[in-house]
C-alpha positions in Angstrom: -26.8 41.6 5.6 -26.7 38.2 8.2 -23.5 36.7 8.9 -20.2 37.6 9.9 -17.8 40.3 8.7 -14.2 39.4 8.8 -11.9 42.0 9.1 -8.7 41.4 7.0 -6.5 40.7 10.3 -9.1 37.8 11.1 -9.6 36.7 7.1 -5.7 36.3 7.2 -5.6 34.1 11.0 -8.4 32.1 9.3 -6.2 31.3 5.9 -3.3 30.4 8.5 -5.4 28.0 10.5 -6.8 26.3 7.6 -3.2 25.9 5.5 -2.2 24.3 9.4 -5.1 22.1 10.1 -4.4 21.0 6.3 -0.6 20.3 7.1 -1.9 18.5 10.4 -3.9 16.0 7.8 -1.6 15.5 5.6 -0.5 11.4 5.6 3.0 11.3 6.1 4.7 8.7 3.3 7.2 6.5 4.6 9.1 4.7 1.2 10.3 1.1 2.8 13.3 0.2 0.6 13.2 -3.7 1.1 16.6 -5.1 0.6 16.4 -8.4 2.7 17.4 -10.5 -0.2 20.5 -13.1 -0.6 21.5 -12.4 -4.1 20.9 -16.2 -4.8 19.0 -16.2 -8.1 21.0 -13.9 -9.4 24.5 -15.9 -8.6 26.4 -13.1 -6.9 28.5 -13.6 -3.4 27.5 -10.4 -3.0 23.7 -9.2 -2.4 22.9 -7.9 -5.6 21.4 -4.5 -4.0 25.4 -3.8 -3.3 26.1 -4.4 -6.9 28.1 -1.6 -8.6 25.2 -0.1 -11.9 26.0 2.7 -13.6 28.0 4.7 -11.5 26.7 3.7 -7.9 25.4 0.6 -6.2 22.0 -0.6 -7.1 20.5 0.6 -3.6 21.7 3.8 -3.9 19.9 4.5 -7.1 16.5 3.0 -5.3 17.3 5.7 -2.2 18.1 8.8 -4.6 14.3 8.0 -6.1 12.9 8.4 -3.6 15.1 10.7 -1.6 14.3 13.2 -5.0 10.7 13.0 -4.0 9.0 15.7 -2.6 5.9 13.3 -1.6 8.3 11.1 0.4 8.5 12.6 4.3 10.6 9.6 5.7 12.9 6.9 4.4 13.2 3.2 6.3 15.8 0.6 4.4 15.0 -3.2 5.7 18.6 -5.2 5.6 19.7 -8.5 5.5 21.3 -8.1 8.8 24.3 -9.5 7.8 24.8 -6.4 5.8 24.0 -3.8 8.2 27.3 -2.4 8.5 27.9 -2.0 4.5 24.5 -0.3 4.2 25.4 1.8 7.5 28.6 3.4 5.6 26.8 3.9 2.7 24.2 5.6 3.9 27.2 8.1 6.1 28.6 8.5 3.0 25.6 9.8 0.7 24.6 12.5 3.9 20.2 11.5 2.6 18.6 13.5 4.7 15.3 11.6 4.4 16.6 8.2 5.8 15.9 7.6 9.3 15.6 3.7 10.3 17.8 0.9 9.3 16.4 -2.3 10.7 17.3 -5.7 10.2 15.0 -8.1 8.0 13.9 -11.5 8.0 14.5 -14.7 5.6 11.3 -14.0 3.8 10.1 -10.7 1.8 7.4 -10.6 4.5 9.4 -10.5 7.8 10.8 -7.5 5.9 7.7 -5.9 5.7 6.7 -7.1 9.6 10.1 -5.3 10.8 9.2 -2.2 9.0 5.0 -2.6 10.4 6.9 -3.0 14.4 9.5 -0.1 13.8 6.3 2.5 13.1 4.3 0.7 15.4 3.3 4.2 17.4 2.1 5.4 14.1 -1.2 5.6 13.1 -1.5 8.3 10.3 0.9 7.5 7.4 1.3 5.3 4.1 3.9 2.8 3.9 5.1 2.7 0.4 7.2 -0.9 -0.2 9.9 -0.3 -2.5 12.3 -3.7 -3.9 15.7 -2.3 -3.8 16.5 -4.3 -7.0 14.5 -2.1 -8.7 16.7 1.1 -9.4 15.0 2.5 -12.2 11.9 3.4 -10.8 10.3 7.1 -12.1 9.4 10.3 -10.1 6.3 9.7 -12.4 5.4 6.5 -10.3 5.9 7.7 -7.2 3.9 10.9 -7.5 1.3 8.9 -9.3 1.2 6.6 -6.4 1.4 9.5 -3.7 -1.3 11.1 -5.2 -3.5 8.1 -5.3 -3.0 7.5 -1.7 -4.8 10.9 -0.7 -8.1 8.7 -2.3 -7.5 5.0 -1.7 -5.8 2.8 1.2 -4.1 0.3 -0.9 -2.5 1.0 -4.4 -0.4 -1.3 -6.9 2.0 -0.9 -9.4 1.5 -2.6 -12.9 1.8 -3.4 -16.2 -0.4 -5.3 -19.1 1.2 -9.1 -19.2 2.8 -9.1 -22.5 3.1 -13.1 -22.7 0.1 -15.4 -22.8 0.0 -17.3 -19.1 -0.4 -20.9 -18.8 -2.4 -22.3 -15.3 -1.0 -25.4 -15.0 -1.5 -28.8 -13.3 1.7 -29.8 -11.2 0.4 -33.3 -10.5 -0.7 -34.1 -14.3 1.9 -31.8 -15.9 -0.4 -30.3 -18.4 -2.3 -26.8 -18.8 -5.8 -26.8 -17.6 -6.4 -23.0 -18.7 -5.5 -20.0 -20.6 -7.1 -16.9 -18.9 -6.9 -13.6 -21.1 -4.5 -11.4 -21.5 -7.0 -8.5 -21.1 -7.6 -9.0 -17.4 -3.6 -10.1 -16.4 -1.1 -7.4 -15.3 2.1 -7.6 -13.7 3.2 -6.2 -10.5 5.7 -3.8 -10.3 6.5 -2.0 -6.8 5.8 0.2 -5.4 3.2 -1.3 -3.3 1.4 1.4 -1.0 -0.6 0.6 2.0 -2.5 3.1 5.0 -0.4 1.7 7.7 -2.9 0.3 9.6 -4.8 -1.6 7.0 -1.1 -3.2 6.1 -0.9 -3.8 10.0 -4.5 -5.2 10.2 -3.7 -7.9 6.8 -0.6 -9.0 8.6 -2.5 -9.3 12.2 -5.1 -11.7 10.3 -2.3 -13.9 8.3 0.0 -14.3 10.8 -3.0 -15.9 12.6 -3.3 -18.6 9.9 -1.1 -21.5 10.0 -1.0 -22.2 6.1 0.0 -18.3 5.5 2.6 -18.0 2.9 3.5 -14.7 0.6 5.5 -13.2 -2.0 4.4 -9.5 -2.0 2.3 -7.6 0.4 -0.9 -6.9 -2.1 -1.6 -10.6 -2.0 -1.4 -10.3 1.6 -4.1 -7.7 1.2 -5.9 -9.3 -1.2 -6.3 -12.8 0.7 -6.6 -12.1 4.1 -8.6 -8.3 3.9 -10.8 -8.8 0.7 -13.0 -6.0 1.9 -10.2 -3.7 0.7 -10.3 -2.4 -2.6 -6.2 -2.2 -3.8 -5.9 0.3 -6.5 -3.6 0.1 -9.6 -1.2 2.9 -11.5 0.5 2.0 -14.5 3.9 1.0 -14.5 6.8 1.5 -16.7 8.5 -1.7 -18.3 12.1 0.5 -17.6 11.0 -0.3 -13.8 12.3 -3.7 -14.7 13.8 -5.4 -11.4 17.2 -6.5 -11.3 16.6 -10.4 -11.2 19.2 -12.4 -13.7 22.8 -11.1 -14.5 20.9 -10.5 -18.2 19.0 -7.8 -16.4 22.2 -5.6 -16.1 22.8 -4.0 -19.7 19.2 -2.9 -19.7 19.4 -1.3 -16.7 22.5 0.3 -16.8 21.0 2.0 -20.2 18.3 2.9 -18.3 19.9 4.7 -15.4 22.2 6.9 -18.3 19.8 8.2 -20.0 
């Protein structure tokens, strides 16, 4: 017989190494809680991510998510930064293990994302996963759905079938010049999941464009690295961010069941 015979001493050394070199793969997930926002829309003083929902504040229930998560390695929150020292106390006071950075964000969602890109700027094998903080009710089915994806694809959205027909519109005419179907229209939901450096590479390109304007990272994906395929999970219409005062009730029943 050709080959070699382990002996059971060398069989188990082998096993070992190949569970390590598996570890030493493995992409570490970072879950980026975004919470730069004002709270205007919704008509608070307060930054509606402090709000008090169903026993805790809204940010809190967006941490715990993902804190729960046995996919998630490492836990950033992005901060107004006039509201650094609120979100300092209460992350002292909830003792997450998994929480690590606390940076400051910008005016815009995407200087959020940009502080979070700079503060793992060493890194080059992880997956950012962008979570809105105003979006409390997110599942543990979600976020192992999308961890699970990420060990396949580089880029991978959250959605849901659009439920209301869409209008494209004319802003200069006022009137609808088309319809497009239902069948092919989903809305986004976050998480939105991103190999770091293909997030870092979309935001190199679009920073270098003097028109470049955004409202979630996908479509900073999707415009400036078409090459990129982004992937979509289905969402959950109880992942329902906190928008409009009216969004409250549903959430709260949501979070107590």
């Amino acid at each position: 017989m050709y080959g070699v015979q382990l002996t059971p001493h060398k069989r188990r050394r082998s096993a070992m190494w190949g569970r390590l070199e598996q570890i030493m793969m493995k992409q570490q997930n970072i879950a980026v809680i975004l919470a730069g926002g004002s709270g205007q829309r919704f008509g608070s003083a307060l930054p509606k991510q402090f709000l008090p929902l169903a026993g805790k504040t809204v940010i809190e229930h967006s941490i715990e998510a993902f804190e729960q998560n046995d996919y998630i390695d490492e836990i950033a929150v992005v901060m107004n930064a006039d509201y650094l020292p609120q979100m300092q106390e209460i992350i002292n006071r909830n003792h997450w293990k998994k929480v690590r950075k606390l940076l400051p964000g910008g005016a815009e969602r995407h200087f959020s994302t940009l502080a979070a890109i700079k503060a793992y700027e060493e890194t080059t094998e992880a997956n950012l996963i962008f979570h809105d903080a105003a979006r409390p009710a997110v599942s543990q089915r979600i976020i192992n759905e999308v961890a699970d994806a990420l060990k396949e694809f580089t880029a991978v959205a959250v959605v849901i079938p659009a439920t209301d027909t869409v209008f494209e519109v004319s802003e200069k005419e006022n009137c609808i010049t088309g319809i497009p179907s239902r069948n092919r229209l989903r809305c986004a939901q976050t998480p939105q999941s991103f190999r770091i450096n293909i997030i870092r590479e979309a935001y190199r390109r679009a920073l270098q464009d003097p028109n470049f304007t955004s409202t979630d990272d996908c479509g900073v994906l999707f415009r400036y690295c078409p090459e990129v395929p982004i992937h979509i999970i289905p969402g959950e219409t109880t992942n329902r961010k906190l928008t409009y005062p009216d969004d409250t009730p549903l959430l709260e029943q949501t979070l107590t069941h």
